[in-house]
DOMIPA-315557 format. One line per field, with one value per residue (C-alpha): x, y, z; residue in one letter; residue number from 0. Coordinates in steps of 0.1 Angstrom, whole numbers. Layout:
N
X	[X_...]
Y	[Y_...]
Z	[Z_...]
aa	[A_...]
i	[NUM_...]
This chain:
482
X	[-567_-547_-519_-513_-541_-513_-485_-459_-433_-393_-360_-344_-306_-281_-243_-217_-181_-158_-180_-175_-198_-208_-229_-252_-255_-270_-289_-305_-309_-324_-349_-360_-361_-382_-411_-392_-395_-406_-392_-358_-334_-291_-260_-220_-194_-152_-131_-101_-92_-117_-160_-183_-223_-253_-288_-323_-361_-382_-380_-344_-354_-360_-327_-307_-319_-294_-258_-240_-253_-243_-206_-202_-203_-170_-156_-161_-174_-208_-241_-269_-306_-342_-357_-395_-394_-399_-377_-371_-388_-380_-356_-322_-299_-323_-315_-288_-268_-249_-216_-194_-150_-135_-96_-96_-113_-148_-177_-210_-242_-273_-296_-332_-353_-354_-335_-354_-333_-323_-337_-319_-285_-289_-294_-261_-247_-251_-243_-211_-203_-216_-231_-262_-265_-295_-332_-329_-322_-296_-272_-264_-244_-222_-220_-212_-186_-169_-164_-153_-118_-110_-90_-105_-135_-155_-143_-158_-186_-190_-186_-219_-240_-235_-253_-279_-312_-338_-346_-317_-302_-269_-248_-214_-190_-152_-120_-115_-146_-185_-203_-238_-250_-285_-295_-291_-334_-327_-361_-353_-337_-304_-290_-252_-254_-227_-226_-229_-195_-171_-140_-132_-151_-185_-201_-234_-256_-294_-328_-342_-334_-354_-324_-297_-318_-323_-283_-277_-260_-266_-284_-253_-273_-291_-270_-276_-293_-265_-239_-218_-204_-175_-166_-130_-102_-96_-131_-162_-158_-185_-180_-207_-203_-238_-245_-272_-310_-338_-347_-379_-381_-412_-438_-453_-423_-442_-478_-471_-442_-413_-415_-433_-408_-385_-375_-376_-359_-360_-396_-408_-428_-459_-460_-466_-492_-511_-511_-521_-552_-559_-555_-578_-605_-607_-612_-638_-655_-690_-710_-698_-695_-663_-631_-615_-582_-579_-545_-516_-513_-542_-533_-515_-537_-567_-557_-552_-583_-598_-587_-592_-628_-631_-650_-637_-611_-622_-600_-633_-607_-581_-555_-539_-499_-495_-507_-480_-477_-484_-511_-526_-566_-582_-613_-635_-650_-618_-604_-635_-632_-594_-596_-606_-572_-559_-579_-616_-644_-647_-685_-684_-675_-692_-727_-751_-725_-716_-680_-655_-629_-592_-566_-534_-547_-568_-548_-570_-597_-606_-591_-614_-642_-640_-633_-666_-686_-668_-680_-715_-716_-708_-736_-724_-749_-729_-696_-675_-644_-611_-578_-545_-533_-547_-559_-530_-543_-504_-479_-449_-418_-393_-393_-419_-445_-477_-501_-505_-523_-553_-560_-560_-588_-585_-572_-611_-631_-643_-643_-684_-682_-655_-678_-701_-678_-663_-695_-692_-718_-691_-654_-628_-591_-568_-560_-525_-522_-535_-506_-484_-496_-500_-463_-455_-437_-452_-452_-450_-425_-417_-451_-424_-432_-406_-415_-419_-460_-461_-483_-507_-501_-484_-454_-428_-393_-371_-371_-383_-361_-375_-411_-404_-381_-408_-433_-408_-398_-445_-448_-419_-432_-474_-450_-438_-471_-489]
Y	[106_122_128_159_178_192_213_188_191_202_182_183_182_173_176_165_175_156_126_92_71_102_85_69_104_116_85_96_132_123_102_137_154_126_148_171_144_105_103_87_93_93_92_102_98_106_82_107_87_80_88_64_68_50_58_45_54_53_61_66_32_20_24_30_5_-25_-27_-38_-6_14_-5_6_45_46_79_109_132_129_146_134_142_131_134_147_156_191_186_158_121_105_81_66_91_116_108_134_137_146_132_141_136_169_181_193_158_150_171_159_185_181_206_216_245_248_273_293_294_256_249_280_275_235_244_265_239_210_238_239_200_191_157_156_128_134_150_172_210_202_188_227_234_203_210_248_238_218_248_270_285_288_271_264_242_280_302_278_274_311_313_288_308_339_323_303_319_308_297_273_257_234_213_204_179_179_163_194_210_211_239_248_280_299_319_355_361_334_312_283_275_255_259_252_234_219_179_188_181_186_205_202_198_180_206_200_213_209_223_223_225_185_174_187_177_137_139_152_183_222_253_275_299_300_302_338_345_349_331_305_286_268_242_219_214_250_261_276_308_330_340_362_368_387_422_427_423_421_386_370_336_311_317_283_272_284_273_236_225_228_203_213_207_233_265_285_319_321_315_277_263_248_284_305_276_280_316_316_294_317_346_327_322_358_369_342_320_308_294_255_229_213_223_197_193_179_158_161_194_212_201_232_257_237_239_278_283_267_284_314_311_287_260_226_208_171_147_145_127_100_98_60_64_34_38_44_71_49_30_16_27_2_8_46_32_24_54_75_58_65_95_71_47_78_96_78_99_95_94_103_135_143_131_163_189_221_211_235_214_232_225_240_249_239_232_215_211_174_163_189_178_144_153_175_150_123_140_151_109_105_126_163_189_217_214_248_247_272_275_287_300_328_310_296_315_312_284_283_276_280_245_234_210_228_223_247_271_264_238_260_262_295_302_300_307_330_319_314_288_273_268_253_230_211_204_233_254_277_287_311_317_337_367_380_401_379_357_383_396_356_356_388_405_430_410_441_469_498_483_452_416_407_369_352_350_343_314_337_368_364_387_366_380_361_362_332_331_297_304_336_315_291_314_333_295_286_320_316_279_294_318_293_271_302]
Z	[71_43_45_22_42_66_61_58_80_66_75_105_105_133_136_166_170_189_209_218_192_177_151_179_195_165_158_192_182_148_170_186_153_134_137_114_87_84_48_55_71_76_91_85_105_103_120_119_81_66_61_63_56_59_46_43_34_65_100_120_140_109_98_126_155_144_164_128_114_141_143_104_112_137_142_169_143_123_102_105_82_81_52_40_5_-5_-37_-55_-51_-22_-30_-19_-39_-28_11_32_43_4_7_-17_-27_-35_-38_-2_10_19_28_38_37_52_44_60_36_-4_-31_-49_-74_-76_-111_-127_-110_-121_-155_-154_-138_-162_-188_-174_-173_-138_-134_-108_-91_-74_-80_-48_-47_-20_-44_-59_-29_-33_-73_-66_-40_-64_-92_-70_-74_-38_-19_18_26_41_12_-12_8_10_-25_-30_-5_-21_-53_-41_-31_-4_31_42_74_67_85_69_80_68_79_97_110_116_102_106_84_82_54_58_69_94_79_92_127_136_173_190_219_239_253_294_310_285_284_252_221_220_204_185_160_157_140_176_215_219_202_231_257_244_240_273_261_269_247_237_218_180_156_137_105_78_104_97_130_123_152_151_173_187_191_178_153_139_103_90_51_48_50_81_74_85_103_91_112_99_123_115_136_166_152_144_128_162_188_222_240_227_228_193_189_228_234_248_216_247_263_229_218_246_244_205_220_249_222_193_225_232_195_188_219_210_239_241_267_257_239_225_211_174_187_187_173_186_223_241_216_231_267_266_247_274_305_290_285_314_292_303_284_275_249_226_201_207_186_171_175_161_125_99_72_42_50_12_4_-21_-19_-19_11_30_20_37_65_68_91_117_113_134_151_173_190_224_229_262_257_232_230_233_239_222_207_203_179_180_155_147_105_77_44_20_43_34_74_87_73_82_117_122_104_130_160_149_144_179_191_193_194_183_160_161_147_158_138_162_129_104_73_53_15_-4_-5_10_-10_15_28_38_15_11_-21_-52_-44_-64_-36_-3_9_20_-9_-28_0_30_62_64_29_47_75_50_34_65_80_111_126_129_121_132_131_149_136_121_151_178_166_174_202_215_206_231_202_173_141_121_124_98_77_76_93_115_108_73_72_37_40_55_34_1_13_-2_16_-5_-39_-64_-92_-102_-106_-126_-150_-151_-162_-185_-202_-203_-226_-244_-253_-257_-284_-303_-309_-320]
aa	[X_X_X_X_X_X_X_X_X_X_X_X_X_X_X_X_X_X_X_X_X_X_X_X_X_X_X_X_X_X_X_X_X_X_X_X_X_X_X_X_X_X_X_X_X_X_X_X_X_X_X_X_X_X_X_X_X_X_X_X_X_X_X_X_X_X_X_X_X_X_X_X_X_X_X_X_X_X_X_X_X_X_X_X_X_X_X_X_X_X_X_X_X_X_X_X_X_X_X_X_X_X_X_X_X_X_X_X_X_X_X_X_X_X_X_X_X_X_X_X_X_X_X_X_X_X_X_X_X_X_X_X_X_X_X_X_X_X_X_X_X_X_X_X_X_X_X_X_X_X_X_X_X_X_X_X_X_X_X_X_X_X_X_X_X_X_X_X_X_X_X_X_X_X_X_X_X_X_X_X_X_X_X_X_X_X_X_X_X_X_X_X_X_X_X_X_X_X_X_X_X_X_X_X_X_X_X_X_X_X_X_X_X_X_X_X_X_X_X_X_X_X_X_X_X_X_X_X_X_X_X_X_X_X_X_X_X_X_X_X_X_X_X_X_X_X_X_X_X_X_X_X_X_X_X_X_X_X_X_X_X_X_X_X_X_X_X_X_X_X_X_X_X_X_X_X_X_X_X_X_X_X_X_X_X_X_X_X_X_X_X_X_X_X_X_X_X_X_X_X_X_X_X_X_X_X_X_X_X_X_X_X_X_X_X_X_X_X_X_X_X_X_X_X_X_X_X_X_X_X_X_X_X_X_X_X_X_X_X_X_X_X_X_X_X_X_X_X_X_X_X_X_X_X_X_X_X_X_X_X_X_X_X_X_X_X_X_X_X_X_X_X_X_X_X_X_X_X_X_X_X_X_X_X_X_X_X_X_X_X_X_X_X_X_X_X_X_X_X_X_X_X_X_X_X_X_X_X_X_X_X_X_X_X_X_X_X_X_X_X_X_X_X_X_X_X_X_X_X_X_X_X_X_X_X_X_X_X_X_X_X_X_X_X_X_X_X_X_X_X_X_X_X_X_X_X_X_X_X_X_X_X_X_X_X_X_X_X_X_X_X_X_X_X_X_X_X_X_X_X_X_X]
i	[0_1_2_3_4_5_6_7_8_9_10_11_12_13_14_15_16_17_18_19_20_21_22_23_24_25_26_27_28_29_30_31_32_33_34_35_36_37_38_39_40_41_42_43_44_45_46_47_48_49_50_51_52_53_54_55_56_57_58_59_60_61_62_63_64_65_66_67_68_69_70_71_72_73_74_75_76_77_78_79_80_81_82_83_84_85_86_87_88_89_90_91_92_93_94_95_96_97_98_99_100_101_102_103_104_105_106_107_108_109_110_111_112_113_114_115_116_117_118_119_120_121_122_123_124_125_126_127_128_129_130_131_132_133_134_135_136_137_138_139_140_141_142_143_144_145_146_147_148_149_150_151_152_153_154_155_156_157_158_159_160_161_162_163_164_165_166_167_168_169_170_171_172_173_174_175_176_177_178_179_180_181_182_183_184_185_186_187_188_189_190_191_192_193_194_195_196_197_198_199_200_201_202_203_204_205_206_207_208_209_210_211_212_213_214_215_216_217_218_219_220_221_222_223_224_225_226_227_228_229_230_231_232_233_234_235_236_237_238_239_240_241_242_243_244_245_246_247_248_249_250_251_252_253_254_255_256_257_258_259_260_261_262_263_264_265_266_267_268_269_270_271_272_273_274_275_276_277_278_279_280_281_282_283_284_285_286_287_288_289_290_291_292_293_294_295_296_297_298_299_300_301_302_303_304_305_306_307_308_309_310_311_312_313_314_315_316_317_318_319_320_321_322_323_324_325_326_327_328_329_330_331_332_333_334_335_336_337_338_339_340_341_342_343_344_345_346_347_348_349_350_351_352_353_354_355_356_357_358_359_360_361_362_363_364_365_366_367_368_369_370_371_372_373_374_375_376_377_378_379_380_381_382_383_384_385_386_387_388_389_390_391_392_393_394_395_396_397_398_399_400_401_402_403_404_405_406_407_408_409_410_411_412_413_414_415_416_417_418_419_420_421_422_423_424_425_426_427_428_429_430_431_432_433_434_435_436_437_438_439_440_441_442_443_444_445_446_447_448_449_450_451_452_453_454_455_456_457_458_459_460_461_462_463_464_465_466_467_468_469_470_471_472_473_474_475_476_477_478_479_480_481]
């Protein structure tokens, strides 16, 4: 199967304040988060003197599943990160948490999102004298921090966020504090949640509500767009630097990319799935014996598709846990026959139905494909294919790994030739506003989304510095040679 035919999932960040063997806390809420990222992953800790860190490429058990490791990061404070690569190769300086030594003592960052305007403000920043250490966009708010003339750890760090532009969710750990911030749309999500039967302290920070409840602890509340929570001795304390806007939360966190299992912005991630698949089934049923989930994604989508239309629910595909991300293709006929590494027909369902495939989205289309062509092998008389998302026409460069545009499949085609080219007898997706209505909310309100559906639309809510300078610096360069 390949892997660049999904939309790739972010980071996920994590962040404890005041536990015993904090660093094995968040090993264990990285290990709910891993979905968030498979890249690598790590860890730093405060002992009260000193910080100490440890980082790897791969998985968190990967890294974090041996005793001596664990017995290096002391301390009742620490960060936590996994890693998929948005910016910069993915390599060991590339891997967060950031850690860096600065006149008021250490800082680590671990950061989930992208800047916008990373490439400019680096360029300004190496103008300036500052030495980069790292390929990653994440690194500007560590090199900003630095430069700044103020004198506490949140003014500086106020004084970065009020440059940088983009869809952001940090957690910072100093000597004195945990801080998680959101950028001022709220794009991507971090929560506060508190270790269940503490007193004092034991405060947490996480991209999602799986991570409290592996850890034992309790949903405080989302942190806010544009708020940064500061948590250390005496407390939590809001600090909100940003004028108020607009939210625009990534509705793909409800599609896809959140964990089942928790709850997003106040709605349960398995309830709204299922009512995006009950939604896309009224909007788009085709006579069928069978719906059947493309796993895992297209699961709960699947099940309310098929209670709503009242069309049995079958697991027509099984789905290999065990097959890594990186498996190596030789050959062109290993590499066709990849799909099937993760995902087997099972016959039994299948064989001389009508087959009503439903996955969460179709990126490139190449998965999709394969997938149709895999179930007509096992006898299917029908192939129908349903998306629980509109089709995904624009990349998104708020975080998330998508392809150039160019290679969306959406992007060059109606729905009926994208029928054609995966192999289906026939295709639909939801519709913008089934989403939204599936969601119980209106997604548009004064001709304004309420949710960041660029992906689906091209409205961009926040701006792209980078990509104009990077058209401004091709023309002036097209100039010169002519």
């Amino acid at each position: 199967m390949d892997d660049d035919d999904k939309l790739h999932e972010e980071c996920g960040v994590f962040g404890i304040w005041n536990a015993t063997d904090a660093a094995a806390v968040t090993a264990l809420g990285l290990h709910a988060l891993q979905h968030r990222g498979q890249a690598a992953a790590g860890i730093v800790s405060f002992d009260g003197q000193r910080f100490h860190s440890h980082k790897g490429l791969g998985l968190v058990g990967d890294n974090f599943g041996d005793a001596k490791v664990m017995a290096s990061l002391p301390g009742t404070n620490a960060v936590g990160h996994n890693r998929y690569a948005t910016t910069g190769d993915t390599v060991l300086r590339n891997v967060q948490p950031l850690y860096a030594d600065f006149e008021f003592g250490g800082l680590a960052v671990a950061h989930n999102g992208n800047l916008t305007n990373a490439h400019v403000l680096r360029r300004a920043l190496v103008r300036r004298g500052c030495l980069f250490q790292s390929t990653t966009d994440s690194e500007v708010f560590i090199q900003l921090i630095a430069i700044s003339l103020y004198s506490t750890v949140v003014d500086r760090l106020i004084d970065a966020l009020k440059q940088v532009v983009g869809a952001y969710s940090l957690v910072t750990l100093s000597k004195d504090a945990l801080m998680g911030v959101r950028d001022p749309l709220g794009v991507r999500p971090l929560i506060l949640g508190r270790l269940s039967g503490a007193v004092t302290g034991g405060w947490v920070l996480a991209s999602e509500t799986c991570a409290l409840d592996i850890v034992g602890a309790e949903f405080v509340r989302d942190v806010e767009p544009g708020e940064i929570v500061v948590v250390n001795d005496q407390g939590v304390h809001s600090i909100k630097p940003f004028g108020r806007t607009q939210p625009r939360f990534c509705v793909f966190e409800y599609i896809y990319f959140s964990r089942p299992d928790s709850v997003v912005e106040g709605t349960p991630v398995y309830e709204a799935r299922k009512r995006i698949g009950a939604e896309l089934a009224r909007e788009s049923h085709v006579p069928a014996d069978v719906i059947v989930p493309v796993p895992d994604s297209g699961v709960p989508a699947a099940m309310g598709y098929a209670s709503e239309c009242g069309t049995p629910f079958e697991l027509g595909i099984i789905r290999n846990h065990y097959v890594g991300r990186t498996f190596i293709e030789p050959t062109d006929q290993i590499r066709h026959l990849g799909v099937k590494l993760k995902h087997s027909a099972n016959r039994a369902m299948l064989e001389g139905r009508r087959v009503v495939l439903v996955d969460d989205s179709i990126v490139r289309g190449t998965t999709s494909r394969k997938i149709v062509e895999m179930v007509r092998q096992a006898g299917a008389a029908e192939v129908h294919m349903r998306i629980s998302s509109p089709p995904t026409t624009h990349s998104c460069f708020y975080g998330i790994d998508t392809p150039e545009r160019g290679k969306l499949l959406a992007a060059r085609n109606d729905v009926e030739a994208m029928a054609r080219l995966i192999g289906a007898d026939s295709l639909a997706f939801v519709s913008l506003d089934g989403l939204y209505r599936a969601l119980g909310r209106p997604g548009r309100e004064g001709g304004r989304s309420r949710y960041c559906d660029a992906c689906f639309t091209g409205d961009y809510p926040i701006p792209l510095p980078d990509m104009a300078d990077n058209e401004s610096r091709q023309l002036s360069l097209l100039a010169e040679t002519h």
